[in-house]
N, C-alpha and C positions, 0 to 999 in steps of 0.2 A: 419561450423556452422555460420547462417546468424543473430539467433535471441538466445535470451533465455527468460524464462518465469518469470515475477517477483510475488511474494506471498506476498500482507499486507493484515493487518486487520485494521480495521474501525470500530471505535464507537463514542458514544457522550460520554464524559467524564460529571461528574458530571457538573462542570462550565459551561454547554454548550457545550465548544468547541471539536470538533473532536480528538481524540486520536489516533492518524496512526502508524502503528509499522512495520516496513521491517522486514519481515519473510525471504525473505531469495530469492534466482535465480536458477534456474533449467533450467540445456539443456531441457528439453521435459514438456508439459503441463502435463501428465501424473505423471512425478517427484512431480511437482506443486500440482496434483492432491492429490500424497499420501501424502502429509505433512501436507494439511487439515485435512486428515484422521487421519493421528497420532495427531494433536495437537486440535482437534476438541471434544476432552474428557478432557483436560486441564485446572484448574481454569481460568476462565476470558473467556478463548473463546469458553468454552461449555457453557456460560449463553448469549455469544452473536455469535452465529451460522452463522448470516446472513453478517459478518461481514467481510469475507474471499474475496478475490478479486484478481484475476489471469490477470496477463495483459499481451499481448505480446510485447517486444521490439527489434525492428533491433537494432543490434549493430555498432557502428562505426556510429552512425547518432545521430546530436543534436535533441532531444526530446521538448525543450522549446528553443524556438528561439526569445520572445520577452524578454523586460527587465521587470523587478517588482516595483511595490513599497512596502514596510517594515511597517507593524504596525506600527511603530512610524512616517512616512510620511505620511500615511493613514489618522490618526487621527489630523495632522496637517491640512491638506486639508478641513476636517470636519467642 
């Protein structure tokens, strides 16, 4: 196995801000696929459908190579 498939969902939470939830990794997109399926009738993520999001990642490789700055540096700079 070289990758596996990651499952969030995506909304705007009341406040605005985004709401992201790790659903969960599957060896196969298909795996991925059916967990849509079962949790796609579920309070919360049957009133937001479009919110699902399947992404592929190699494994054994960094994903985010640069550094961040933090909410609280953010609004310092401002």
């Amino acid at each position: 196995m070289t990758h596996v498939y990651v499952l969030q969902h995506v909304h705007a939470a009341l406040n605005g801000e985004e709401d992201i939830k790790l659903i969960g990794v599957y060896v196969t997109e298909a795996d991925a696929q059916a967990a849509v399926s079962r949790l796609s009738q579920q309070p919360g993520f049957r009133e937001h459908p479009e919110g699902f999001h399947i992404s592929r990642y190699e494994l054994n490789k960094d994903h985010w190579t640069e550094g961040f700055i933090g909410w609280d540096e953010a609004l310092d700079e401002s």
